[in-house]
N, C-alpha and C positions, 0 to 999 in steps of 0.2 A: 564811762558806761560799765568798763567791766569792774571797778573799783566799788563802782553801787551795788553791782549784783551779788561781789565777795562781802560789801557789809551786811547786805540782806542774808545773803544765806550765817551768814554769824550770826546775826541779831537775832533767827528764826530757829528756835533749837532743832524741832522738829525736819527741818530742811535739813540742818544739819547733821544730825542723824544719818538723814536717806541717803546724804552724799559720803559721807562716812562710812555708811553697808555699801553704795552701790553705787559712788562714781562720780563722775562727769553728767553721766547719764539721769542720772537721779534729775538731774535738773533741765533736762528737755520738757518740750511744750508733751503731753499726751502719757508719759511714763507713770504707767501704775506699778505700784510696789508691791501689791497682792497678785497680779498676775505674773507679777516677774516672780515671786515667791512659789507660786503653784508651777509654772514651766521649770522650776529649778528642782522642787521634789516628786514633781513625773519621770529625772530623767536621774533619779536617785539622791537629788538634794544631800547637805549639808559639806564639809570642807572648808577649809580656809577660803579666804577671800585673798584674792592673788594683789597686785598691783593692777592701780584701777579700777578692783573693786568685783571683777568678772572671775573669782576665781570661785564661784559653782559651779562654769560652765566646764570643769575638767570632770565633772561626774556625769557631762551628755558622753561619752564614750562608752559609760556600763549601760547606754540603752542597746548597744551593740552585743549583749550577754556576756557574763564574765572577764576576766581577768584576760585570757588568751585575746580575747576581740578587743579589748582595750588599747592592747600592747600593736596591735593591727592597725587601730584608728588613729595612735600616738605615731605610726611608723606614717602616714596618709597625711596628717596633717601637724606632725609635730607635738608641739608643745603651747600650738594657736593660742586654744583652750584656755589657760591657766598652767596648772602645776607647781605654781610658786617661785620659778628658777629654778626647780629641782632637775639634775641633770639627770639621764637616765643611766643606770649601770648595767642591766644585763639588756644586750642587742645581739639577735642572733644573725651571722652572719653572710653573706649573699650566695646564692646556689651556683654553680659552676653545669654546666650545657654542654653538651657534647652527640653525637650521633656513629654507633657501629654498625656494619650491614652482617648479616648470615644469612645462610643459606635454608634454605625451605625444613631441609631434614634438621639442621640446629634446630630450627625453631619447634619440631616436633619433640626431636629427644631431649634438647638440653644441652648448654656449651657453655665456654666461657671466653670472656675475652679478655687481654690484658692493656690498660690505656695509658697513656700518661698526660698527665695535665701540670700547671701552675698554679696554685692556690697562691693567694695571699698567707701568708704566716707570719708569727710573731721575728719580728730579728733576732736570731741567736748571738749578735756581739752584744748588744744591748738589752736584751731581754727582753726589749717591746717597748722603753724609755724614750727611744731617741735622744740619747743623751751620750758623749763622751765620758769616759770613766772621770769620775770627781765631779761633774757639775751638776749644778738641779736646776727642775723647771720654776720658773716665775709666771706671779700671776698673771692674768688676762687683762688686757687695757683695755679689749674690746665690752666684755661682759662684767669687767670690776671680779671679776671670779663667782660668777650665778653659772655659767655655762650655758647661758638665755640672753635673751635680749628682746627688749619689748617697745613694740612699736604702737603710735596711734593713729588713728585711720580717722575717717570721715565720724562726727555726731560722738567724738571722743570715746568710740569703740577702743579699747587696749587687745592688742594680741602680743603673744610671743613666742619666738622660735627659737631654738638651739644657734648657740653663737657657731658661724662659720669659721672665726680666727681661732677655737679652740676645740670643737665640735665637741662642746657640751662638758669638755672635763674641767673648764676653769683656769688649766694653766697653760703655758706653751714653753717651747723651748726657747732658751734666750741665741738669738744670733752669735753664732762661735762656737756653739757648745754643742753643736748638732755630731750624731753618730757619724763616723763616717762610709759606714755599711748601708744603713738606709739614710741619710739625708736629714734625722732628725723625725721622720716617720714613724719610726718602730715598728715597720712591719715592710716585708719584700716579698716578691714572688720570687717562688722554690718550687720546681721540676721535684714532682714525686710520681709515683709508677702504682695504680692499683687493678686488681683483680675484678673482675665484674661478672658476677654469676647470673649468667640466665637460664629462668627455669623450664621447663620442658614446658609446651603448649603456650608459647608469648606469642600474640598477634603480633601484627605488622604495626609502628607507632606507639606500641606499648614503651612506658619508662619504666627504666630500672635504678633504684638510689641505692648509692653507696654514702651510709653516712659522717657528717662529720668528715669526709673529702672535699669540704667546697672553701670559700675563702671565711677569714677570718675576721670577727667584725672590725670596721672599722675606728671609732669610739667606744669605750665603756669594755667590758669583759659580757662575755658569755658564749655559747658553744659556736661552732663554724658551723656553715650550711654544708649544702649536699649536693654531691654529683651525681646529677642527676645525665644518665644517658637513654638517650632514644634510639630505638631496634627497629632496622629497616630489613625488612626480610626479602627474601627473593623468589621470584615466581618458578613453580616447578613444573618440570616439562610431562611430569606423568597426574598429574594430581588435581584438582581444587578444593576449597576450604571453605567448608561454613561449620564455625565454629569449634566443632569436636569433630565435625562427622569431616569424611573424605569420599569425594569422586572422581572417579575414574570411567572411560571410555575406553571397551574392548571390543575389536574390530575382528567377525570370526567370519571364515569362508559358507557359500552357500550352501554346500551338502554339512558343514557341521550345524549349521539351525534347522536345515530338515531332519539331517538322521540323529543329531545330539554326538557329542564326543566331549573332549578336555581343550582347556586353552588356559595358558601361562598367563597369569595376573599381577603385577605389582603391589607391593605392598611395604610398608615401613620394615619390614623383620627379613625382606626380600620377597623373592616370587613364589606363586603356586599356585596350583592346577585347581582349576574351577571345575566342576562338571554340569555340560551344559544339557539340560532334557533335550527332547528331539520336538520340532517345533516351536522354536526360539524366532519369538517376533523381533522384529526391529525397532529399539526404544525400550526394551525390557530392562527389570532391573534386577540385580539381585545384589542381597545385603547379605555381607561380611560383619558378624557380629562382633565387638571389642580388635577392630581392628584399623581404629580411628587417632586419635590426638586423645590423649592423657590432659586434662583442664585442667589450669592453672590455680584454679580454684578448688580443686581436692573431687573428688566421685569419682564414679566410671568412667572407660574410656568410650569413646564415639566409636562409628560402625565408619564402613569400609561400603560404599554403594557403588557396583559396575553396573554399568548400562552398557547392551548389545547393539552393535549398530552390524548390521549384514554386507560383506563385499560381494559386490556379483562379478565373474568373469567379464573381460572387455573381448573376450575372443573364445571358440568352442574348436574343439575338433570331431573331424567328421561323426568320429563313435560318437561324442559326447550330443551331438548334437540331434542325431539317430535317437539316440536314449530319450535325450529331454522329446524331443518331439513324438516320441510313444507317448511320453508320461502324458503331454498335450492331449494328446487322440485320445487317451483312458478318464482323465479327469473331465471332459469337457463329453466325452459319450461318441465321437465320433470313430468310424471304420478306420482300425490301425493301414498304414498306407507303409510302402516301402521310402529311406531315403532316396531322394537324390545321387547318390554317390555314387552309385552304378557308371562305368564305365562307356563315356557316350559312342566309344568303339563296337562295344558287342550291342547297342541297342541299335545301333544304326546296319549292322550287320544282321541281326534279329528281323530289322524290317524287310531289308534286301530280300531277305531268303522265302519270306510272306510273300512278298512282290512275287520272286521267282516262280514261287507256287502256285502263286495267285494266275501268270502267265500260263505256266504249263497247264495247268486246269482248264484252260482256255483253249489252247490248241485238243487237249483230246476230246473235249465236248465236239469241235469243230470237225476233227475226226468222225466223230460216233456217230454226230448227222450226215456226217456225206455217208457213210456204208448204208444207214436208214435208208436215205434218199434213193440210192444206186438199188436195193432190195426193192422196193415197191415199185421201177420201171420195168424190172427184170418180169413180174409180176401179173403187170400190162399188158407187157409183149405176149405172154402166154396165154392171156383170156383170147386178145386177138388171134394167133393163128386154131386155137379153138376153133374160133366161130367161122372162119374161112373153112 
C-alpha cells in the first residue's frame, strides 16, 4: 500500500510539488495549500522550508512583535517551529534572586547594602572550553552537528528542539579531555561581593537590579542576567505610609486643646514643636508641608499629616476639680455652688452650734412667757382687792 501511494505521488507532478513545499502533510485527506499559504503570510510568511517541509512556521513568532519577542517565544518553545538547525548564538543569561530587609528611615532617605552571591561564570582555566589544554571538541553524534534534533509527531507533524547532548553548539567534549576545574563544563560558580544602591522613597517589595550580576548563559555567548534583589522594609513605630505622604498620631493633654500651647512632633529631619490653636478637637489634622518621603520617581516631597487625639486625666485633685466643676456651673448656666472639700469637722460643728442656738432660743422664749404670765396674775389680784 504504501509503495502505491510513493508511485502515485511520483507519477503525479503536481502531488509532487505539494509534498516537496510542504511535507508529509501535503498528502493528508482535507489539506489545502492556499490556506496553508494565507496562515503562513498572516504570521509574516516567507523563509526557508525547514525539514519536513514546516519551516514557515518559524515566522509565527514575529506575530509576537519584533525581534525582542521572538527571542522570547524561541526561549518558550525552542526551536519547535523550524529554524533550519540553526543553533542560537546570543542567549542571555538567567537572573539571580535574592532579598535584603531595612529599616523604615533607609527606606525614606536612602542606603546601601553590600551582598554576595554565586553566579555561574565562564572557567578561568579553560576559558569557557571545557577542554584540558591541547585537546579539541568533536562533533555531536546526537545532532550529526545542527545543534537540533527533529522529531515526528502524530499526521507527520516535524518539530525540532535544541540537542540536549550538546545544547545547541554542535560539539561536545570527547571523554578524557574534560577541564579538570569545571568537568568539561566551561563554566563554575564564583563567590563575588556587590554593592546594591537603594534609592531614597523604595516601597516595601520593590526590586532593585544590579546589572549583568546574574549567571552566565549557558549555551551560545551573550550577556549575563541580573541580580535582581527585593527590599523588605520595616514597620516604624512613629509613622505610616501612603505613598509620599506620612502620618502620624499626637497625643496632647486636655488643657493644651482648650487653651492651645506646643507639642514636640517627629519628623524625618527629627523633632519640632507644633503650635497647637486653643480649641483642638479630637481627630484634627494638621499638614506639615514637604515633610514627607522624596518619590522615587523624581517631584516633590510629600507632606507630614498629624492628627490630634486628646488625653483626659484618669484622676483630679481637689482644686482641679473645684475649677472644672465651676467651669460646669458657668457653661451649662447653673448657680456657682461651693466644693465638697470643706472639712466635714467644721460643718458638723457648724451645725452643733445652730442646734445650741437653736436650744437656747428656746429656753429664753420659755423665760419671757413665764415673766408674761406671772405680770397679768399680779394684775388680777389688784382689780380684786379694788373691788372689795
Amino acid at each position: 500500500m504504501e509503495i502505491q501511494e510513493a508511485y502515485d505521488l511520483l507519477k503525479d507532478a503536481k502531488k509532487r510539488a505539494a509534498f516537496d513545499k510542504y511535507g508529509a502533510t501535503a498528502q493528508q485527506p482535507g489539506f489545502d495549500p492556499d490556506a496553508y499559504e494565507n496562515m503562513r503570510n498572516a504570521f509574516g510568511g516567507g523563509g526557508a522550508r525547514s525539514a519536513g517541509g514546516f519551516g514557515g512556521f518559524q515566522d509565527f513568532a514575529s506575530a509576537f512583535g519584533g525581534r525582542g519577542n521572538s527571542d522570547l517565544f524561541e526561549q518558550l518553545f525552542g526551536s519547535a517551529f523550524g529554524g533550519g538547525g540553526r543553533p542560537r548564538a546570543n542567549v542571555r543569561g538567567g537572573d539571580l534572586q535574592m532579598t535584603v530587609n531595612i529599616s523604615f528611615m533607609e527606606a525614606c532617605k536612602g542606603t546601601s547594602r553590600t551582598v554576595t552571591v554565586a553566579p555561574i561564570v565562564k572557567c578561568g582555566t579553560c576559558s569557557g572550553t571545557g577542554l584540558r589544554p591541547g585537546a579539541k571538541r568533536t562533533q555531536c553524534t546526537a545532532c550529526n552537528g545542527t545543534g537540533t534534533q527533529t522529531f515526528v509527531i502524530d499526521s507527520g507533524f516535524h518539530m525540532a528542539s535544541t540537542c540536549q547532548s550538546c545544547h545547541g553548539s554542535g560539539s561536545t567534549v570527547p571523554r578524557g579531555s574534560q577541564c579538570s576545574n569545571c568537568g568539561g563544563v566551561g563554566q563554575v560558580r564564583e563567590k563575588k561581593t556587590f554593592k546594591v544602591d537603594i534609592p531614597a522613597g523604595v516601597e516595601d517589595g520593590m526590586l532593585v537590579r544590579v546589572p549583568d550580576a546574574g549567571d552566565a548563559p549557558v549555551s551560545g555567548k551573550g550577556p549575563a542576567g541580573d541580580l535582581v534583589v527585593r527590599v523588605n522594609i520595616s514597620a516604624s513605630k512613629h509613622f505610616r505610609r501612603q505613598g509620599v505622604n506620612l502620618y502620624h498620631d499626637a497625643r496632647i493633654p486636655l488643657h493644651t486643646a482648650l487653651l492651645g500651647g506646643k507639642v514636640r512632633v517627629p519628623t524625618l529631619d527629627g523633632e519640632v514643636d507644633v503650635r497647637i490653636p486653643q480649641g483642638t478637637q479630637p481627630g484634627e489634622e494638621m499638614v506639615l508641608k514637604h515633610r514627607g518621603i522624596t518619590s522615587i520617581y523624581g517631584g516633590d516631597k510629600g507632606d507630614l499629616f498629624v492628627k490630634f487625639s486628646v488625653q483626659l486625666p484618669r484622676s483630679l485633685t481637689p482644686r482641679q476639680r473645684e475649677l472644672l466643676q465651676q467651669y460646669a456651673d458657668e457653661a451649662e448656666g447653673r448657680p456657682s455652688t461651693r466644693s465638697g472639700s470643706q472639712d466635714p469637722g467644721t460643718s458638723e460643728g457648724s451645725s452643733s452650734t445652730s442646734r445650741q442656738s437653736t436650744i437656747s432660743d428656746g429656753k429664753n422664749d420659755t423665760q419671757a412667757n413665764g415673766q408674761s404670765t406671772a405680770t397679768e396674775d399680779e394684775q388680777v389680784d389688784r382689780k380684786r382687792r379694788a373691788a372689795a
